[in-house]
C-alpha positions in Angstrom: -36.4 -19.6 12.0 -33.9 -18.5 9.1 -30.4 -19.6 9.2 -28.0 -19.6 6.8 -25.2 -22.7 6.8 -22.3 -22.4 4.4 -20.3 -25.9 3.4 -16.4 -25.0 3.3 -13.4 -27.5 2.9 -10.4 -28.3 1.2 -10.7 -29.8 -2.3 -11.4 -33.5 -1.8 -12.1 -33.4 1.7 -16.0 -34.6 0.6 -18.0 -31.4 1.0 -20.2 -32.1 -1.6 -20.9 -35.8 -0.8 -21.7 -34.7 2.7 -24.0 -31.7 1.5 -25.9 -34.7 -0.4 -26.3 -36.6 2.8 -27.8 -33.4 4.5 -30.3 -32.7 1.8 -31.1 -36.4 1.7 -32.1 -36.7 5.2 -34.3 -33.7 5.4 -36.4 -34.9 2.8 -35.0 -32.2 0.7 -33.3 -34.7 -2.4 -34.7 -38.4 -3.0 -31.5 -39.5 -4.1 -27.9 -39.1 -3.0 -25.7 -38.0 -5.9 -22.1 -38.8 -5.6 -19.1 -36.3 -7.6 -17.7 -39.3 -9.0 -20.6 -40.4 -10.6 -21.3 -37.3 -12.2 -25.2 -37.0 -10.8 -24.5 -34.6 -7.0 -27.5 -32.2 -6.8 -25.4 -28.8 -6.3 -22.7 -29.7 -8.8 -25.0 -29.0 -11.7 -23.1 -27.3 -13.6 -21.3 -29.7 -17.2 -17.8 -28.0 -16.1 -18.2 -29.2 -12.3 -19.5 -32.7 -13.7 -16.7 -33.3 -16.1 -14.0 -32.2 -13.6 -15.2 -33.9 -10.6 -14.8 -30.1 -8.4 -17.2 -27.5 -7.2 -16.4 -24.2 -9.3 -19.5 -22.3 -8.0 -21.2 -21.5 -5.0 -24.6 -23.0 -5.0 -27.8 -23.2 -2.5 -30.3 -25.7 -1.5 -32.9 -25.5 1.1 -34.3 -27.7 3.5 -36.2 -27.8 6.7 -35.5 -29.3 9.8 -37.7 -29.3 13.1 -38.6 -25.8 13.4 -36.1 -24.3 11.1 -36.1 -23.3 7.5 -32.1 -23.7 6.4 -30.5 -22.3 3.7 -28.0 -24.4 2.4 -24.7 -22.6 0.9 -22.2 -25.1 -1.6 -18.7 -23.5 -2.2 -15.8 -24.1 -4.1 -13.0 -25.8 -2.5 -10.1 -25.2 -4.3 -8.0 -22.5 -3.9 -8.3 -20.8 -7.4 -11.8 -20.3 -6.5 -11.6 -18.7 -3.5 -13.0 -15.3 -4.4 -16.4 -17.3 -5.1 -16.1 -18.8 -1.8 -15.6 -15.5 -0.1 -18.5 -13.7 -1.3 -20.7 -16.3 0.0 -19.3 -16.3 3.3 -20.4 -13.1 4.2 -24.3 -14.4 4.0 -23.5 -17.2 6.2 -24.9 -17.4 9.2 -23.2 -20.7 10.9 -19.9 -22.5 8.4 -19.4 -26.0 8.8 -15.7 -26.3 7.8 -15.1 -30.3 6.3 -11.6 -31.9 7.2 -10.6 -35.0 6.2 -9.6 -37.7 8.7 -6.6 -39.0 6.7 -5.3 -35.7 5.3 -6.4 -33.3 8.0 -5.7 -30.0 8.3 -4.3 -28.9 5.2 -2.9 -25.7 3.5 -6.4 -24.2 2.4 -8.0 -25.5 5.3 -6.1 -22.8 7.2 -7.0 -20.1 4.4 -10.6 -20.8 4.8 -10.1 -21.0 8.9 -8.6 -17.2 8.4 -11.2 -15.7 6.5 -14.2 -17.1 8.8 -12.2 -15.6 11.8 -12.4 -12.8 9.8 -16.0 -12.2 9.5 -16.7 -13.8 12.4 -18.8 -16.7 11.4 -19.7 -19.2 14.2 -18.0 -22.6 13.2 -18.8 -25.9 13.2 -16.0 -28.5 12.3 -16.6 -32.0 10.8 -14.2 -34.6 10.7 -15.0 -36.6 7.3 -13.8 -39.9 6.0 -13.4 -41.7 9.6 -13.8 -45.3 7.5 -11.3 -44.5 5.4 -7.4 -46.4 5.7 -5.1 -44.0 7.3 -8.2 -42.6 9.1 -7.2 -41.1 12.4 -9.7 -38.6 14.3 -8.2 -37.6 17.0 -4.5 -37.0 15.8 -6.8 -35.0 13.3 -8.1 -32.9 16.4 -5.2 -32.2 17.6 -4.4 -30.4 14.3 -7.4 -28.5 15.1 -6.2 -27.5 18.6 -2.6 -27.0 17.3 -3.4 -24.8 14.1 -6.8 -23.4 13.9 -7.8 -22.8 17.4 -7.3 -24.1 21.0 -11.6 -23.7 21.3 -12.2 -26.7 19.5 -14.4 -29.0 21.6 -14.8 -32.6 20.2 -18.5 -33.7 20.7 -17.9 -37.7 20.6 -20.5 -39.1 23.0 -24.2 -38.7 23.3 -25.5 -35.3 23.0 -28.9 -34.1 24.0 -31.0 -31.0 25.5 -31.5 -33.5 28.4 -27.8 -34.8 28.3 -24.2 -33.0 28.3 -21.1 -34.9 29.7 -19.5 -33.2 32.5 -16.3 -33.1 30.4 -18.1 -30.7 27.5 -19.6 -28.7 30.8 -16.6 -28.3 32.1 -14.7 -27.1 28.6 -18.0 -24.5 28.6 -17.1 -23.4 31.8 -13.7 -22.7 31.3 -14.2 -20.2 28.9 -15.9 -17.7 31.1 -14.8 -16.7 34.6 -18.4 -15.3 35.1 -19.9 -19.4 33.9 -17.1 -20.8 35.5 -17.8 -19.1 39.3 -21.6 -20.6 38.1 -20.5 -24.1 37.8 -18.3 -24.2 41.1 -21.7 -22.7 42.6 -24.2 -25.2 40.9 -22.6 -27.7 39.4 -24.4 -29.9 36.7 -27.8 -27.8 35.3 -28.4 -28.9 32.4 -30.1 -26.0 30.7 -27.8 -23.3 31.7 -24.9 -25.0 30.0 -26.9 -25.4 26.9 -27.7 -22.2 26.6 -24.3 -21.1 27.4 -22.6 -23.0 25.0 -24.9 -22.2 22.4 -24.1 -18.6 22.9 -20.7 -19.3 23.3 -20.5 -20.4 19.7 -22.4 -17.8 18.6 -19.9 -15.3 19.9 -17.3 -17.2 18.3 -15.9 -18.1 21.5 -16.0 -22.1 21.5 -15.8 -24.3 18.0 -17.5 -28.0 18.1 -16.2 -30.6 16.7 -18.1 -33.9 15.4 -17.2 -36.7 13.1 -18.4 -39.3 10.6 -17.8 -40.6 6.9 -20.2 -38.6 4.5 -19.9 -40.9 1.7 -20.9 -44.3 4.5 -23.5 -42.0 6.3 -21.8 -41.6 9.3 -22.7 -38.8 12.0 -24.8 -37.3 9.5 -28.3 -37.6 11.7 -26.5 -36.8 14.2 -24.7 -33.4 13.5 -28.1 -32.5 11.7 -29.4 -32.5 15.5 -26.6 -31.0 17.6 -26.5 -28.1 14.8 -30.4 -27.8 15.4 -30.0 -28.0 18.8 -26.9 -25.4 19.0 -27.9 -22.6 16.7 -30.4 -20.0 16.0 -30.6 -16.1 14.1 -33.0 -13.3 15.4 -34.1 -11.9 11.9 -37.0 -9.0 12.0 -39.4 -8.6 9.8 -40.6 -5.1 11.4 -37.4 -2.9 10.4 -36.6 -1.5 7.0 -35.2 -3.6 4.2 -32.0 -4.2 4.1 -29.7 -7.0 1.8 -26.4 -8.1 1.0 -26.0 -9.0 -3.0 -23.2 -11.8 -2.8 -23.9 -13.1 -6.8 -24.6 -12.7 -9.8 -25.3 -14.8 -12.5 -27.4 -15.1 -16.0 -29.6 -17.6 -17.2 -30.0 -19.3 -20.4 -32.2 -16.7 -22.0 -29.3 -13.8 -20.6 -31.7 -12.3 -18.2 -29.2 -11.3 -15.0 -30.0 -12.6 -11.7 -29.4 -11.1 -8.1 -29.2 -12.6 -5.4 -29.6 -11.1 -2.2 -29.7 -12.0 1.7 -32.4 -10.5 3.5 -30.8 -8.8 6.7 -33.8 -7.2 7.8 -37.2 -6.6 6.4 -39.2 -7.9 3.6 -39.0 -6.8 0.0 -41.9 -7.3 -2.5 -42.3 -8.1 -6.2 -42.6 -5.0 -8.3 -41.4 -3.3 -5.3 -38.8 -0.6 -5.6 -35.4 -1.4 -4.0 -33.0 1.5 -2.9 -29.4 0.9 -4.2 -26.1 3.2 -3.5 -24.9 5.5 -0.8 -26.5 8.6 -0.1 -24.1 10.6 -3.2 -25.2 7.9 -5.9 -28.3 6.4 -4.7 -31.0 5.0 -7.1 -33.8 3.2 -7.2 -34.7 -0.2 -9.2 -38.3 -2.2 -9.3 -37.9 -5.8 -8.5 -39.5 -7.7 -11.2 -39.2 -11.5 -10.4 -38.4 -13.3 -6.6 -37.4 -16.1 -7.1 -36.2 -19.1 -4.4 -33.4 -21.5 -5.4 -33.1 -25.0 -4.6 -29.7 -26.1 -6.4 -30.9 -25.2 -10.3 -34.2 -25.3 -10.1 -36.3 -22.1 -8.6 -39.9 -21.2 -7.7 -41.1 -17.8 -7.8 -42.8 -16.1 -5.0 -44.4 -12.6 -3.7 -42.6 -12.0 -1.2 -39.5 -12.5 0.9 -38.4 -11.8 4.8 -35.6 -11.5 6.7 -33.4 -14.4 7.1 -33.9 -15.8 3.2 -31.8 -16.3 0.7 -33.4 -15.2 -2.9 -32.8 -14.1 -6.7 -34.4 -11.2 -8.2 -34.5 -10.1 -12.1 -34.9 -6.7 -12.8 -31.6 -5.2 -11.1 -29.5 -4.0 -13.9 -27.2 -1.3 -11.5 -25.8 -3.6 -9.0 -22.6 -5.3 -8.1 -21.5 -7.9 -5.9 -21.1 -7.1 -2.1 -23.1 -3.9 -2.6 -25.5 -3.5 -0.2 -29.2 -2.5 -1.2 -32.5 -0.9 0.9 -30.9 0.6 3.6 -28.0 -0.8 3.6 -25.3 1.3 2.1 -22.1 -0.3 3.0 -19.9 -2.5 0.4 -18.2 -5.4 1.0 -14.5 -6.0 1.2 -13.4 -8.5 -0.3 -9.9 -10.0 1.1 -8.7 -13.0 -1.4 -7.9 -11.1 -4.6 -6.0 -12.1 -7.5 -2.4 -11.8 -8.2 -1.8 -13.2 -11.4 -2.9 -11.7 -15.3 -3.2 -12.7 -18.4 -4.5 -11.6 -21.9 -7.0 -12.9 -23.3 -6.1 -14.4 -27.3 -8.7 -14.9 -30.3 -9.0 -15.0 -33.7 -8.1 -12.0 -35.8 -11.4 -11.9 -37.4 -13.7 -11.7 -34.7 -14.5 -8.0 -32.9 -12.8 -6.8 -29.6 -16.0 -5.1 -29.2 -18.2 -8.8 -29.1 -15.3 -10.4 -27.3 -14.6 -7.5 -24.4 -18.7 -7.2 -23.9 -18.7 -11.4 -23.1 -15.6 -10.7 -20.5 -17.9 -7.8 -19.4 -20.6 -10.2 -18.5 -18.5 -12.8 -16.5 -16.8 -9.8 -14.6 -20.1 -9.0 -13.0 -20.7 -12.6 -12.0 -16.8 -12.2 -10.6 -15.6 -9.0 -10.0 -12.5 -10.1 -9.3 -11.7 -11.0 -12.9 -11.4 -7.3 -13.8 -11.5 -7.3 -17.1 -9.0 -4.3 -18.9 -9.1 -3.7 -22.1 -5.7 -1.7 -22.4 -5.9 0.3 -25.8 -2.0 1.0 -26.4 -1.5 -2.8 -26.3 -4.6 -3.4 -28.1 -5.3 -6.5 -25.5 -8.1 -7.7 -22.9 -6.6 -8.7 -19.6 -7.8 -10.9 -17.2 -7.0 -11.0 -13.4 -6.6 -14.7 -12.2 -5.9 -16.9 -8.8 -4.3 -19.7 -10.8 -3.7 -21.8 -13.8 -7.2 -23.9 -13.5 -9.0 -20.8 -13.2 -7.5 -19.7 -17.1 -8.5 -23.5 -18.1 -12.6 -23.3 -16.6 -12.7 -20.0 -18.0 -11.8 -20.9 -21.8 -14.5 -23.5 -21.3 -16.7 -21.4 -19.9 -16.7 -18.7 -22.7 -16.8 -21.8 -25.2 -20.0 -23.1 -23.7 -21.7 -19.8 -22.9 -20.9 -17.7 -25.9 -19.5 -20.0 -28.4 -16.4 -18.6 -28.8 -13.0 -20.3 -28.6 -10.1 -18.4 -26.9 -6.9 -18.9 -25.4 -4.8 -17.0 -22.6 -1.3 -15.7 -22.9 1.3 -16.4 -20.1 0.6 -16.0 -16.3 2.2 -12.5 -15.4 2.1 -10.9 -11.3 -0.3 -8.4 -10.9 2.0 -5.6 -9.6 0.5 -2.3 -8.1 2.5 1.2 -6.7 2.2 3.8 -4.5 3.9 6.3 -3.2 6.7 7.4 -0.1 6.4 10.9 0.4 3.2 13.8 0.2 3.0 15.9 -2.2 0.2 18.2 -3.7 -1.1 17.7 -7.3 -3.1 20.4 -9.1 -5.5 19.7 -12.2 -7.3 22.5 -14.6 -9.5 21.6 -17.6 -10.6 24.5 -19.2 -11.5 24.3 -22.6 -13.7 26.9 -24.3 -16.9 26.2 -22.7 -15.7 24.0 -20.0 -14.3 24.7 -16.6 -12.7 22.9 -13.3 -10.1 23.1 -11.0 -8.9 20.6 -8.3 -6.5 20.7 -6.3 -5.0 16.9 -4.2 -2.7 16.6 -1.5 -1.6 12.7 -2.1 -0.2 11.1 1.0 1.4 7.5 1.7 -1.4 5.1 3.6 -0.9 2.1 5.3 0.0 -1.2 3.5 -3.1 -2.9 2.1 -5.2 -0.3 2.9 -6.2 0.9 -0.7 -7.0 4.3 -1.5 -9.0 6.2 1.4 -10.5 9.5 0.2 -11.2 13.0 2.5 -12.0 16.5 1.9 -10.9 19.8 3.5 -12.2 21.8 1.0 -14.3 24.4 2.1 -17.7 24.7 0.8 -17.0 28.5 -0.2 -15.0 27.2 -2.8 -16.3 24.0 -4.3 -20.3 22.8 -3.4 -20.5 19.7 -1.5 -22.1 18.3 -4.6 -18.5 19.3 -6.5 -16.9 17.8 -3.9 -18.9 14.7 -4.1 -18.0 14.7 -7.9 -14.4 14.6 -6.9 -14.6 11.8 -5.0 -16.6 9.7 -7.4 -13.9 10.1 -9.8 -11.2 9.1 -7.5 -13.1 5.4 -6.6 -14.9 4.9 -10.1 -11.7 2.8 -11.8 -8.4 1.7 -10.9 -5.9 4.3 -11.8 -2.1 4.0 -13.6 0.9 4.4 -12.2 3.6 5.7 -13.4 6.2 3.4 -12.7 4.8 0.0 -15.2 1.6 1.5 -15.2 -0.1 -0.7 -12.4 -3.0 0.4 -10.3 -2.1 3.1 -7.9 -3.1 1.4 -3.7 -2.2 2.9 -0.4 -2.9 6.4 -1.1 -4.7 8.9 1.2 -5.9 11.5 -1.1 -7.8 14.6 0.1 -9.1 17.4 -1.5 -7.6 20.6 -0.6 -9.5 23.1 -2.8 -10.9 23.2 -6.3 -13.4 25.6 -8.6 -16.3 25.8 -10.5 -17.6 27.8 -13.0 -21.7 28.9 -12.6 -21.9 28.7 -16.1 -18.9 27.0 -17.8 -18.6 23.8 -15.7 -20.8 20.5 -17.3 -20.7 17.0 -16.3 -17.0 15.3 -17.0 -15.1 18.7 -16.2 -14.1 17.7 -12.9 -13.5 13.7 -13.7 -11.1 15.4 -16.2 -9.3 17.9 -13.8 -9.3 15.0 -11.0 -7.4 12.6 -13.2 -4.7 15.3 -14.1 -4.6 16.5 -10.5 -3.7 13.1 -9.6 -1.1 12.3 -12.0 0.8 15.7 -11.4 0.8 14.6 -8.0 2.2 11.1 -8.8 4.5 12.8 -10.9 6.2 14.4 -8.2 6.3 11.9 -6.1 9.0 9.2 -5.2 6.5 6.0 -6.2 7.5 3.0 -5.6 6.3 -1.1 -7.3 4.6 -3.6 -4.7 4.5 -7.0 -5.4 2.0 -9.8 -3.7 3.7 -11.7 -0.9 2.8 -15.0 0.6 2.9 -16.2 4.1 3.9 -19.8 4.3 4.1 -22.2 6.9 6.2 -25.6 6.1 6.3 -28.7 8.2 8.7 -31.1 7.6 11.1 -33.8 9.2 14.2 -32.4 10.9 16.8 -33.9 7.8 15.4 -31.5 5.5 15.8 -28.2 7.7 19.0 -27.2 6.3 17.8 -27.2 2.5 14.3 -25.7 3.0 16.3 -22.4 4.7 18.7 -22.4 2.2 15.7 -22.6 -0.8 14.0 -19.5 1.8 16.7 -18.1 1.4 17.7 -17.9 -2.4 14.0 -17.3 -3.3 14.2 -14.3 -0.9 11.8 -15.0 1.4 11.8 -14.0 5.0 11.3 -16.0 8.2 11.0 -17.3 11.7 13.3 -18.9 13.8 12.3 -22.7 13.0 9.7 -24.6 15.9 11.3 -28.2 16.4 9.2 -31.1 17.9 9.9 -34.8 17.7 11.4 -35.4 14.3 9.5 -32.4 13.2 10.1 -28.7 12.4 7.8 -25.7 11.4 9.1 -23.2 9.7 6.8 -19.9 8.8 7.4 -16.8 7.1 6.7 -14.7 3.9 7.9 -14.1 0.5 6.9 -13.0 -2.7 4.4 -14.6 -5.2 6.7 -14.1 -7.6 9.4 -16.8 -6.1 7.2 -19.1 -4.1 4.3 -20.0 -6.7 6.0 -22.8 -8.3 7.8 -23.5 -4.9 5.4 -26.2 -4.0 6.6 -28.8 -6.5 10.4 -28.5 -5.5 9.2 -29.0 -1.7 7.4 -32.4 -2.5 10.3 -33.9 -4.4 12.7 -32.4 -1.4 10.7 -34.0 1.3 9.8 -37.3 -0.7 5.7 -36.5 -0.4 6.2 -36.3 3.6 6.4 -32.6 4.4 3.7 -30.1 4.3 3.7 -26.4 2.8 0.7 -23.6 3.0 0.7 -20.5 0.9 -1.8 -17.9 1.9 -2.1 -14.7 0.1 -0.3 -12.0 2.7 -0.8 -8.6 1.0 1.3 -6.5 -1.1 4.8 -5.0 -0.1 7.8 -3.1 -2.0 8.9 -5.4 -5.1 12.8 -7.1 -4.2 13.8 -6.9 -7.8 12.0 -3.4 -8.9 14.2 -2.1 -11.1 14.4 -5.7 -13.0 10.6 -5.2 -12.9 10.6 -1.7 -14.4 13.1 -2.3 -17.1 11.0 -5.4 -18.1 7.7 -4.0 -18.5 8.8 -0.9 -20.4 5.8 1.8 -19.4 6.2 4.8 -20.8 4.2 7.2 -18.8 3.9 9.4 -21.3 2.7 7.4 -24.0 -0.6 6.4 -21.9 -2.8 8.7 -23.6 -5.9 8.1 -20.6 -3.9 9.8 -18.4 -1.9 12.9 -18.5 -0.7 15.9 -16.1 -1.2 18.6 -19.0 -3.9 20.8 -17.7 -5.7 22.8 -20.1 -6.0 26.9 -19.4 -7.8 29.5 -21.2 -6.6 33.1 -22.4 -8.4 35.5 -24.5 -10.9 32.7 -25.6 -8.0 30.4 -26.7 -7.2 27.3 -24.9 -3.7 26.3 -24.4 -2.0 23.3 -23.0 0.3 23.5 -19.7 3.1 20.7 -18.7 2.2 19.2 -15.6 5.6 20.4 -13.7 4.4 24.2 -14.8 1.2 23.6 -14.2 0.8 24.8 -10.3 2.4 27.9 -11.5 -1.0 28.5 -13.5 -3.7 27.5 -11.0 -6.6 29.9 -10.3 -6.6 28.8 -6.5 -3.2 29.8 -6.0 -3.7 33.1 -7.4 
């Protein structure tokens, strides 16, 4: 049996040390590594040495019993979370590290959030129980209090042929049909086995165990009751179908895929199916190969269940899905800081841009721009250690030394109001017409995409056309010239020309139907918001409100308890990043704060914003409302606000 375990934790919570002791005791390492001594088996990587932090998901295998495990590493702090996300989504079971002195802590609850969202069965483990200050069950209570009130603590002996009435009786509870069952029978040993392991597989219950990684406590012992308490039902029998969740390139620049088998088996020299049914394509799989931290083996073939790395695959991206599997991921941690990138005069954008270009497709969420009116390569970032791993990185991989400009927010718009926009490119030779309605959409909901168009005017492959153009980049607004989000466009109508129209007419009457539109629009500058929740002792109430407050943040009315009082809310990034510092030296070191990314809403100081930045919408030469007509063999050129007036489709 396959199954897929992902290590997640809050930096220094001892992740790492206890991924050592689980590959140690399954025969899997012959020595323990330890982060502070430079030498742990998935930290492999000089930057991860040197700093002492795990920067990049990694995997390991090992068996145990009767099941073959696949062992995912991820990064633990929080400007690293986008690598952290992508692996989650191949995990089968997440074991989520807290530590027993520090608990549950700000990006502890980020990580809780996100494996609620894809609705990965959890396991926790409370780490660092020898340590001074150590206190378990004040730790579990943290549990019960902030993550979820389906935490079950599994303390005592643990066994197929031994559960304590107490655990049987927390199973119970969360079931009316198991709970009529235990008034009826009462103590049977397998049916509450069986019922709690499906319980957690639903995502319904959460146990809990403890020990000190670093001492080798608990380890055997969690190794057993996670045998015992999980299991996947892979098949072999159906079609293909795989989730690419990274990316990388080895040292001779061949790029690596790797891929969890959902279903199937895939072959060497094999053909894979990648892309939707519009865009679809077909790539020959040229190496398999089977990780085990940095070192691989190759084989022939792969099932259902593994976790591989194929060369070959030049056409996908992370979170596509490949075989018959057509559906891309969505990612939720994204970045809402930029920066430029700063070299030497002497050396080429070109060679510079194409080594961003390579790191973008191990992290898509870098997004590398190259804007041409500033003449500058921006980067999308998390945070300031991201910028400082990244100018090592490009040092170490491509031997170039660069620095990064200030950290700037990462603003997007959208729009309040519908409106239609209309588009015609028609130079001689050439010919398309389309024609948008642009509509608000819900926050954070991106761009969604339908057509109405009826196939009497524009083929469905037109229409297709259309739509690829609308999703294949980020598009400017016209406000500072940040990505356009929360759009609903549909196409109303368009036309082709039997012999005129060539490939790039309609990308080129698409991006001037949707500026016109834009241009007509009232458009308005989102911001990135955080939600926060602050815990603190009673004396300091007054002064956090009052920093809420002045940084215009938003929130609830205060919880007290004790000495105590939590405080949550939102506000934007813009305010709150550096908030954290001023909250330690208010509260002396004793109070807590969490910042988790909430979304982007309308911008509290826009115009400030917009008179900042500067855009002039007209001077962006890659996008323009100006349609191009024809008449009498001579193009001429059309102002988008006369442009409708013009339009075939409305003739």
């Amino acid at each position: 049996m396959n199954k897929t375990i992902g290590i997640l934790a809050h930096v220094d919570a001892g992740k790492t040390t206890f991924s050592e002791q689980v590959l140690y005791h399954t025969r899997s390492i012959k020595n323990r590594g330890r982060v502070d001594h430079k030498n742990s088996f998935l930290d492999n990587h000089n930057i991860e040495k040197e700093r002492g932090i795990t920067v990049f998901s990694e995997q390991a295998i090992f068996d145990y019993n009767t099941s073959t495990y696949y062992l995912v590493d991820t990064p633990g702090h929080v400007d690293f979370s986008t690598e952290m996300e992508r692996a989650i989504q191949v995990m089968d079971y997440a074991i989520l590290i807290i530590s027993a002195v520090e608990g549950v802590q700000g990006h502890t609850e980020t990580l809780w959030n996100l494996l609620r969202k894809y609705h990965i069965p959890t396991f926790f483990f409370i780490n660092k129980i020898d340590r001074i200050g150590a206190d378990e069950e004040r730790v579990f209570k943290e549990i019960k209090l902030n993550l979820t009130k389906e935490a079950c603590f599994i303390k005592d002996s643990f066994s197929r042929e031994e559960m304590k009435e107490e655990l049987i009786e927390f199973v119970a509870e969360q079931d009316e049909v198991l709970f009529e069952k235990y008034l009826e029978q009462g103590y049977e040993k397998d049916l509450w086995l069986k019922a709690m392991t499906e319980l957690i597989k639903e995502n319904k219950i959460f146990p809990c165990l403890s020990g000190s990684a670093l001492q080798d406590i608990g380890i055997e012992e969690f190794l057993e009751i996670l045998e015992l308490l999980t299991y996947t039902e892979y098949s072999d029998k159906k079609e293909f179908r795989g989730r690419v969740y990274k990316i990388r390139h080895d040292a001779s620049g061949n790029r690596i895929t790797y891929i969890k088998a959902l279903s199937g088996t895939l072959r060497v020299r094999e053909e894979i199916e990648i892309g939707n049914n519009e865009n679809r394509i077909y790539e020959k799989v040229s190496q398999i190969r089977i990780y085990n931290g940095d070192k691989f083996k190759t084989v022939d073939k792969v099932s259902a269940g593994e976790i591989f790395a194929v060369t070959g695959l030049s056409n996908v991206t992370i979170g596509q899905g490949v075989g018959i599997l057509k559906e891309k991921a969505n990612y939720e941690m994204v970045p809402t800081l930029k920066s430029k990138v700063i070299f030497e005069n002497s050396i080429n954008v070109k060679d510079v841009l194409k080594y961003f270009k390579i790191l973008e497709a191990e992290d898509p969420a870098l997004n590398i721009i190259w804007h041409e009116s500033l003449q500058e390569i921006q980067v999308h970032i998390m945070g300031i250690i991201q910028l400082e791993i990244l100018k090592q990185l490009v040092a170490e991989r491509f031997n170039l030394q660069v620095e990064f400009g200030p950290c700037e927010i990462l603003y997007k718009e959208t729009i309040i109001d519908s409106v239609e926009g209309y588009g015609h490119f028609e130079p001689l030779g050439h010919y398309a017409e389309v024609h948008l309605k642009l509509e608000p959409g819900e926050r954070n909901s991106g761009i969604t995409f339908e057509s109405l168009c009826h196939t009497d005017h524009l083929t469905l492959g037109s229409q297709n056309l259309v739509r690829t153009h609308i999703f294949e980049k980020e598009h400017h607004g016209i406000l500072t010239g940040s990505s356009i989000t929360d759009l609903k466009i549909t196409l109303l109508n368009g036309r082709a020309h039997n012999k005129h129209t060539s490939g790039g007419d309609f990308r080129e009457a698409t991006f001037r139907a949707l500026r016109q539109g834009l241009e007509k629009a009232k458009n308005i500058l989102l911001e990135p918001y955080y939600s926060f929740k602050i815990e603190a002792e009673l004396e300091y109430m007054g002064k956090i409100i009052s920093d809420i407050q002045r940084l215009k943040g938003a929130f609830n009315a205060p919880e007290t308890f004790e000495n105590k009082v939590i405080i949550t809310g939102r506000g934007p990034v813009a305010n709150f990043m550096d908030y954290s510092m001023e909250f330690v030296s208010t509260t002396k070191g004793r109070g807590k704060i969490n910042f988790i990314f909430d979304g982007y809403d309308a911008c509290h100081n826009e115009e400030e914003v917009i008179k900042r930045i500067g855009y002039d919408k007209n001077a962006d030469i890659s996008y323009t409302s100006t349609s191009i007509f024809c008449s009498k063999g001579q193009s001429f050129l059309v102002k988008g606000e006369e442009a409708e007036l013009h339009m075939h489709c409305l003739k």
